[in-house]
C-alpha positions as CSV (number, residue, x, y, z in Angstrom):
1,X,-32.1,11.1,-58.7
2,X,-32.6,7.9,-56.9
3,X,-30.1,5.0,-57.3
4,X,-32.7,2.8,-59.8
5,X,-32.7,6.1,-61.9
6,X,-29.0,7.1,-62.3
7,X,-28.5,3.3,-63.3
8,X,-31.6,3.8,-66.0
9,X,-29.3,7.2,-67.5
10,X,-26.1,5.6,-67.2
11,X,-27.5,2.5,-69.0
12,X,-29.9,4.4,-71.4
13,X,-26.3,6.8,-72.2
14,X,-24.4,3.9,-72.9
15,X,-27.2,2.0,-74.6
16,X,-27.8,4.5,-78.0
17,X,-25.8,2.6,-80.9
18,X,-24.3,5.7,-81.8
19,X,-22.9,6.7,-78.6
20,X,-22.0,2.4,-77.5
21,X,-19.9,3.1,-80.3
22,X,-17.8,6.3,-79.3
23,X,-17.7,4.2,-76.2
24,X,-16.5,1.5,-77.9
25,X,-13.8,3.5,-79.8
26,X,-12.5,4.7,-76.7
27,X,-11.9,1.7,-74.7
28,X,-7.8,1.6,-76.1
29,X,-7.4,4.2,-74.0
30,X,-6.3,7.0,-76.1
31,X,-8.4,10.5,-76.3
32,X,-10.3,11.3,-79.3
33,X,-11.6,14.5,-80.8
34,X,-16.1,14.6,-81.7
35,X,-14.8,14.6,-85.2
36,X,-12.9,11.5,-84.7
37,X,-15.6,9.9,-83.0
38,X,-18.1,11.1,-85.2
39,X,-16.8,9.2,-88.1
40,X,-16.6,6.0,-86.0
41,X,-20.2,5.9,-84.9
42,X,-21.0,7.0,-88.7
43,X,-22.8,10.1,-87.9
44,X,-22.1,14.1,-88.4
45,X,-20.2,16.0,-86.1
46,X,-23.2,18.0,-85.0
47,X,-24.9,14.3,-84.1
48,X,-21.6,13.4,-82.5
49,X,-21.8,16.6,-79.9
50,X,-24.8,16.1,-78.9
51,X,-24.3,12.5,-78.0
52,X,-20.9,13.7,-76.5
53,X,-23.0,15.6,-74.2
54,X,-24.7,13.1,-72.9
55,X,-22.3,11.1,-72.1
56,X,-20.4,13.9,-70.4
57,X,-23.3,14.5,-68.3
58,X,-24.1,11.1,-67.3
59,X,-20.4,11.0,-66.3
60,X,-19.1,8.6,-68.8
61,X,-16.7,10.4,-70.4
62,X,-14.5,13.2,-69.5
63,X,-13.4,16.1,-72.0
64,X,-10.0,17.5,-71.5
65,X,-9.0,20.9,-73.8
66,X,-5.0,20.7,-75.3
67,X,-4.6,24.0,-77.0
68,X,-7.3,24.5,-79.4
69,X,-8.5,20.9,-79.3
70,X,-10.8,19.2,-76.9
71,X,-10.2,15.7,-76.6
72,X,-12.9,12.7,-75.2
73,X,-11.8,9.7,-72.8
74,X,-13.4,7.7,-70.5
75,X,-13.9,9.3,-67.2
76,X,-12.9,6.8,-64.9
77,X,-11.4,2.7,-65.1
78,X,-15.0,2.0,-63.5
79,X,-16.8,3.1,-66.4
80,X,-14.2,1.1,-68.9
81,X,-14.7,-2.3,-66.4
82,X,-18.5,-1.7,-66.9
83,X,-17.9,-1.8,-70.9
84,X,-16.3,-4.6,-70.7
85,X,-18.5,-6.6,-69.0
86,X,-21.3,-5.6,-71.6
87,X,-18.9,-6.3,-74.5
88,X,-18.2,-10.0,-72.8
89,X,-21.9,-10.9,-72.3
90,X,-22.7,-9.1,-76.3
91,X,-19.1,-10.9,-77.3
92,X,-21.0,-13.8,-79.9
93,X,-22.8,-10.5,-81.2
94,X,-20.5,-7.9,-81.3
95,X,-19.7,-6.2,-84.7
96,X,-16.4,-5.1,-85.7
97,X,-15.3,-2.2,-84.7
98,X,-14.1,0.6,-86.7
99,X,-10.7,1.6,-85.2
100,X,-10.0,5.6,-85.7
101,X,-6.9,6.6,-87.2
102,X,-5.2,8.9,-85.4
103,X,-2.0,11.4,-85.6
104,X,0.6,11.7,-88.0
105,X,0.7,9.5,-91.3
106,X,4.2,9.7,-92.0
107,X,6.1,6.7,-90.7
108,X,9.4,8.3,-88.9
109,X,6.5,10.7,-87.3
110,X,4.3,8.0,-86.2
111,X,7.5,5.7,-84.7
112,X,9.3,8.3,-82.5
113,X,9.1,12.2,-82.4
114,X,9.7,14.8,-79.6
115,X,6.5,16.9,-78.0
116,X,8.0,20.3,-76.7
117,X,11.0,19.1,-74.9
118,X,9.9,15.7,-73.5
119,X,8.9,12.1,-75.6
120,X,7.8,8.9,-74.9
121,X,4.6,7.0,-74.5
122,X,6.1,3.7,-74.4
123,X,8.7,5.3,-71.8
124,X,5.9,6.8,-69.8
125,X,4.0,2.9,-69.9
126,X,7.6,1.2,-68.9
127,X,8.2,3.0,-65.7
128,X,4.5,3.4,-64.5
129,X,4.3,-0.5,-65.1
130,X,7.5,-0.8,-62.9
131,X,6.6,1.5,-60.2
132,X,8.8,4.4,-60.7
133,X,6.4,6.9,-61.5
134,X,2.1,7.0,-61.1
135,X,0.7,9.6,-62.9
136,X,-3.1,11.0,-62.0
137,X,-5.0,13.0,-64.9
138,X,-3.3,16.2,-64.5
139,X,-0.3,15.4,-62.0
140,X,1.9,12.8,-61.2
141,X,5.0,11.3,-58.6
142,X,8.1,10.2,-59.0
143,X,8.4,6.9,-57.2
144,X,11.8,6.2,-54.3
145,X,12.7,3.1,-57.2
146,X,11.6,5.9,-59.7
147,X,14.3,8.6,-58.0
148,X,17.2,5.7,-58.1
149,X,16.9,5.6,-61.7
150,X,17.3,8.8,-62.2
151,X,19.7,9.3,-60.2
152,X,22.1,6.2,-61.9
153,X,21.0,8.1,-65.1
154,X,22.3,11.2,-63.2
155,X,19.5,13.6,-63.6
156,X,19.2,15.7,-60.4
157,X,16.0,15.9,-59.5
158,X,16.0,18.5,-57.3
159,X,17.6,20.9,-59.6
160,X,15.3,20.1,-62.1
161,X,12.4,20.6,-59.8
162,X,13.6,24.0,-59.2
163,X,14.2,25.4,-62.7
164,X,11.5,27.8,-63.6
165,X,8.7,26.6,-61.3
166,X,7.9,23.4,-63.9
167,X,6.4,20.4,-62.0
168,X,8.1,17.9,-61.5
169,X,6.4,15.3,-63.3
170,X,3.3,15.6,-64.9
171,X,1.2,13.6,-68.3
172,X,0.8,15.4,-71.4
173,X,-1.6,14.0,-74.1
174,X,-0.2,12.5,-76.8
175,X,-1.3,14.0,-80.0
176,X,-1.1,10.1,-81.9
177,X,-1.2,7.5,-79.6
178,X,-3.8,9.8,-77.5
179,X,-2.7,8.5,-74.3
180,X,0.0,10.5,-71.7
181,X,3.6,10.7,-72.1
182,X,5.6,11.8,-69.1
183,X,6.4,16.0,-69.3
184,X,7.2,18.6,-66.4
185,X,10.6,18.5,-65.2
186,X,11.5,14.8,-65.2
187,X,10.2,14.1,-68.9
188,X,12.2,17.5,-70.2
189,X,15.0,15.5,-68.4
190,X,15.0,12.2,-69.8
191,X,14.3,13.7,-73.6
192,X,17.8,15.6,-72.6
193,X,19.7,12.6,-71.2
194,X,18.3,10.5,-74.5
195,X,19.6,13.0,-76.7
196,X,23.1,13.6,-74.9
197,X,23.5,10.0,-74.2
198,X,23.3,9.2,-78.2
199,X,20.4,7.3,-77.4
200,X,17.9,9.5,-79.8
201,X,18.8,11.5,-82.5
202,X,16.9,14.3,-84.4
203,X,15.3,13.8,-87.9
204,X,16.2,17.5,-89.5
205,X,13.5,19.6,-90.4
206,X,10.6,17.4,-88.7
207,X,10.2,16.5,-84.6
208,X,10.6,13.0,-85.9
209,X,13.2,11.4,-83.9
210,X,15.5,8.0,-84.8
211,X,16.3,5.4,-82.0
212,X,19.9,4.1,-82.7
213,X,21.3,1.3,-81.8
214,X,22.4,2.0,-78.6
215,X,19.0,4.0,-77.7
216,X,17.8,0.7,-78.7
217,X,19.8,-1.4,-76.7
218,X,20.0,0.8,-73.4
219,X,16.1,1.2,-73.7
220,X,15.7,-2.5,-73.4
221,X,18.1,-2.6,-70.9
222,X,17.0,-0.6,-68.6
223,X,13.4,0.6,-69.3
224,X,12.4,-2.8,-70.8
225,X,11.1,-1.4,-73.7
226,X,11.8,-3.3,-77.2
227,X,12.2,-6.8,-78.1
């Protein structure tokens, strides 16, 4: 295709209400399913997968498969900097937008809970935003400022890089908040070190987990997360 008619798909893709509105929907930056979507752009989920296609294809979105689920973000920061342009020139005209609910209604569930052996959203969001770790799509690096809070926390990296072949750091979907959470080695690690260190503590029978005060306190502290 010429350049004139990739920019008449990508605007004629982004352009259908329906599908400005899955669009829309995904522009927190969290993963949603076609059902989820579908009920935000008010249409079926047999509409919805059809218009998911089209945005796939036109390379708005990007579709990534968690166990039996396939989730929908947007493929790249370019294409969430074009919607927001559009959404500040249509900003006096905008309607409100239906926000999707996502993830576990119960409350302890919702706050803090365990995925596999690792945890943490907000965790993840502190130490990308301080350099410590950068995590791609499917991979990511622990940083040298990373590596020295580890090692104060006195994780070993390199024995947990070794054990059983896992990488060494790595984002894993969130099944709520739709956005990564740090696994491989280094997020297994930390979950450990929170729950040895008193800083977590299990809610029995449930993967809910309680912060206590000193989880809350030493999470501030060093992570930055809380009030």
């Amino acid at each position: 295709m010429t350049r004139t008619a990739v920019f008449a798909e990508i605007a004629t893709a982004a352009g259908d209400p329906a599908r400005a509105g899955m669009l829309n929907a995904l522009m927190d930056g969290r993963a949603l399913t076609a059902s989820e979507l579908a009920r935000v752009a008010g249409i079926t989920p047999q509409t919805a997968s059809g218009h998911l296609a089209r945005l796939t294809v036109a390379g708005l979105i990007a579709v990534e498969k968690q166990g039996r689920h396939r989730y929908h973000r947007l493929a790249t920061p370019a294409v969430a900097r074009m919607l927001e342009s559009i959404m500040q020139v249509a900003a006096d005209a905008e309607p409100p937008r239906i926000k999707a609910f996502v993830g576990p209604r119960d409350a302890a569930m919702r706050a803090a809970r365990t995925c596999y052996d690792h945890l943490g959203v907000a965790l993840a969001d502190a130490m990308v935003a301080r350099g410590q770790i950068e995590l791609a799509p499917d991979a990511g690096i622990v940083t040298d400022s990373g590596v020295a809070l580890l090692q104060r926390l006195g994780i070993d990296l390199e024995a947990r890089g070794k054990r059983k072949g896992r990488l060494l750091c790595r984002p894993c979907l969130d099944w709520s908040e739709r956005r990564p959470h740090l696994a491989g080695a280094v997020g297994a690690a930390l979950c450990t070190h929170c729950f040895d260190a008193g800083w977590i503590k299990r809610v029995e029978g449930t993967r809910a987990v309680k912060v206590t005060t000193k989880g809350e306190r030493n999470f501030r502290e060093i992570f930055g997360i809380g009030g």
